[in-house]
matplotlib code that plots the C-alpha trace (Angstrom):
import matplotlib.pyplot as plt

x = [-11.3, -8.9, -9.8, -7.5, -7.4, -8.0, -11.4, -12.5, -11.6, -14.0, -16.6, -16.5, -17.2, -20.1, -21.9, -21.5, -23.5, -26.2, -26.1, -27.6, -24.0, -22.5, -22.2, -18.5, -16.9, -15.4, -12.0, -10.5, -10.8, -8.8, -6.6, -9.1, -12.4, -14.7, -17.0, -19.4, -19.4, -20.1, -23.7, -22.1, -20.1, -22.6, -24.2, -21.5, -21.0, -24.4, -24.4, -21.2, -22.6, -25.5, -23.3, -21.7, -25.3, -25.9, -22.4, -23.2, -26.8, -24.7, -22.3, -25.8, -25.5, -22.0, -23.2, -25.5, -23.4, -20.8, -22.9, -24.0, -19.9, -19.2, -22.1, -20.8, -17.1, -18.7, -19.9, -16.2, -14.3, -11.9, -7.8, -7.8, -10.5, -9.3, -5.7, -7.1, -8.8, -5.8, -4.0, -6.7, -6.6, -2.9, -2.9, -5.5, -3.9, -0.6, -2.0, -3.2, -0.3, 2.0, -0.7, -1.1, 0.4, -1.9, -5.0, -4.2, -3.5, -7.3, -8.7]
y = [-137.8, -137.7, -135.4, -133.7, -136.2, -133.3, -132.4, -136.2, -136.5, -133.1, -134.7, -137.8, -136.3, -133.9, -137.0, -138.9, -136.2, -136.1, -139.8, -139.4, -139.8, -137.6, -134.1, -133.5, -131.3, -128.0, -127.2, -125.8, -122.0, -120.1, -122.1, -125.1, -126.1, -127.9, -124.4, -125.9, -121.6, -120.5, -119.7, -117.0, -115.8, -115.1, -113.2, -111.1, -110.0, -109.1, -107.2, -105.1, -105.0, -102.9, -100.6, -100.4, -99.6, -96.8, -95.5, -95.2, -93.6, -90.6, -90.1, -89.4, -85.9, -85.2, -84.0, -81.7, -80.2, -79.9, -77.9, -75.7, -75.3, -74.4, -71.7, -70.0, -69.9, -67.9, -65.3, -64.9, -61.8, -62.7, -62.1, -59.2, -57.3, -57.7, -56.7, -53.3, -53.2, -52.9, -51.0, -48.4, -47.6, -47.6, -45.0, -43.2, -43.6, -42.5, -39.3, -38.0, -38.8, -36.8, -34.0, -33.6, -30.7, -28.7, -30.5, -29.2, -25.4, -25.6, -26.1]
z = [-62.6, -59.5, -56.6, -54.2, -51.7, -49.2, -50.4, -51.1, -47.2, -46.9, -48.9, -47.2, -43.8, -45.2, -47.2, -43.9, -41.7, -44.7, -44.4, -40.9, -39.6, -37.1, -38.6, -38.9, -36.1, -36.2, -36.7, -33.3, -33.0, -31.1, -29.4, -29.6, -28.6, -31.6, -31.8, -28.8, -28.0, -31.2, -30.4, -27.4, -30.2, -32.3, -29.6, -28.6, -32.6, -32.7, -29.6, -31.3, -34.5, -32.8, -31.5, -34.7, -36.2, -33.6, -34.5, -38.3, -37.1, -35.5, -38.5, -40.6, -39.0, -40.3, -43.8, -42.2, -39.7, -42.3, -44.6, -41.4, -41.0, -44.2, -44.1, -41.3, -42.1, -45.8, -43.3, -41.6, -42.5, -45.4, -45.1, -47.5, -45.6, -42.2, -43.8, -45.2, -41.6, -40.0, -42.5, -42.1, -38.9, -38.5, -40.8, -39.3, -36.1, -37.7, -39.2, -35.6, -33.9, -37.0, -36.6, -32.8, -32.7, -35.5, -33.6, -30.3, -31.7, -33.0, -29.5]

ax = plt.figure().add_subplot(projection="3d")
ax.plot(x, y, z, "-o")
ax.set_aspect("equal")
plt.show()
């Protein structure tokens, strides 16, 4: 069976380094370099990936303080009641205005 030449070339180098051969080398990364600053790299992803962890720590809360949210906005007034509020005391309002007259003859 024929192999992609490609990959024999890949298996070639990775036998070699198991041989006891020089391990083969990196690709470049970014612009070059054979990965000699991969071990800084993996630092500095570690070092964000704990901030990342602290970040999911504080969403933990969200549930909660949407449930505490969603409690208080049940105890708000509703449309309909504020409406007939209103309604209410314009009328009220209306009625002694229209009957000022007839009040102030009592007193």
């Amino acid at each position: 069976m024929q192999l992609d030449p490609r990959f024999q070339e890949l298996l070639d180098k990775v036998n070699a380094g198991i041989d006891g051969g020089d391990p083969p080398k990196l690709p470049p990364v970014r612009g070059g370099g054979s990965g000699g600053d991969m071990e800084g790299r993996i630092i500095k992803l570690e070092a964000h990936m704990e901030h990342v962890r602290e970040d999911l720590k504080s969403l933990a809360d969200v549930p909660k303080d949407l449930a505490t949210l969603t409690a208080h906005v049940a105890h708000l007034p509703s449309k309909g009641f504020i409406v007939s509020v209103l309604t209410t005391g314009v009328a009220v309002i209306g009625g002694l205005v229209l009957m000022a007259d007839r009040i102030k003859n009592l007193f």
